[in-house]
N, C-alpha and C positions, 0 to 999 in steps of 0.2 A: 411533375417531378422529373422526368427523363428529358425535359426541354430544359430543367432547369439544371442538370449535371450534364447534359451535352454542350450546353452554352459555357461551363464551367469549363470543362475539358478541351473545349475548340480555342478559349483565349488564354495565353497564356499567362495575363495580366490576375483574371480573375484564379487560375490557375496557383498562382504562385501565392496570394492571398488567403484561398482555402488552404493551402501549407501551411503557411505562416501560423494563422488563428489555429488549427491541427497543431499544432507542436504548442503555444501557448496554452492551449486546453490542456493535451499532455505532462505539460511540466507543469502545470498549478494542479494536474489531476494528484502529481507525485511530492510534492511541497505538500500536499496537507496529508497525505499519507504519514510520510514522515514525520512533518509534526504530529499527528498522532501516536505515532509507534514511539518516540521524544515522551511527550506526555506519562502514556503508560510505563513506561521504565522508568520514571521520576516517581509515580505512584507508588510503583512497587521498590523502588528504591529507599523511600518515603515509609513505606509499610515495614520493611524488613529493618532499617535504622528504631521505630517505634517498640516492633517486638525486642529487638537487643537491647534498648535501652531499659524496657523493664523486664529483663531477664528470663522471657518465655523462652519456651522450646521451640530451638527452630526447624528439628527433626520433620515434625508435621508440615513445615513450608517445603521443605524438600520434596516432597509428596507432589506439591500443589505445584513447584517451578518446573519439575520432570513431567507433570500431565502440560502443562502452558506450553512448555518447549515438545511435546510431541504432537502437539495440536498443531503448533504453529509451524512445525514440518508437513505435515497433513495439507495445512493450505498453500504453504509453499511450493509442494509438487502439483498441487490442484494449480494452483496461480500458473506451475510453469505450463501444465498443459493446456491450460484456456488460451494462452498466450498463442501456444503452438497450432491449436487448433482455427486460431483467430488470423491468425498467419499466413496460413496454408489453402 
């Protein structure tokens, strides 16, 4: 393994390569992220047009989108410091 990242890092050729595929990994890592998070907001967009069309209460959703949106704060600061700690 250390022959095979010292041979990496001595050419530049192969060098510039492992970049490359590195950033294509990353951007299709973030492409289906998105399209997920896309999805789930069509869902619940989907869900909450259902309840108002037949006239439930949507008091109780409110409940449910203040716990979603303080979860997904929760991961969001998680998210920032993995990042941070991955960095560093």
């Amino acid at each position: 393994m250390e022959e095979l990242l010292e041979l990496v890092m001595s050419n530049k050729l192969y060098l510039s390569i492992a970049v490359i595929l590195g950033l294509f990994f990353i951007i299709a890592l973030i492409k289906k992220v998105v399209k997920m998070i896309l999805l789930l907001l069509i869902v619940i967009a989907i869900f909450f047009g259902y309840l108002y069309y037949n006239g439930q209460n949507l008091s109780s959703t409110d409940k449910i989108m203040n716990s979603i949106s303080e979860t997904a704060s929760e991961l969001k600061e998680k998210g920032k410091d993995l990042i941070k700690d991955v960095t560093e």
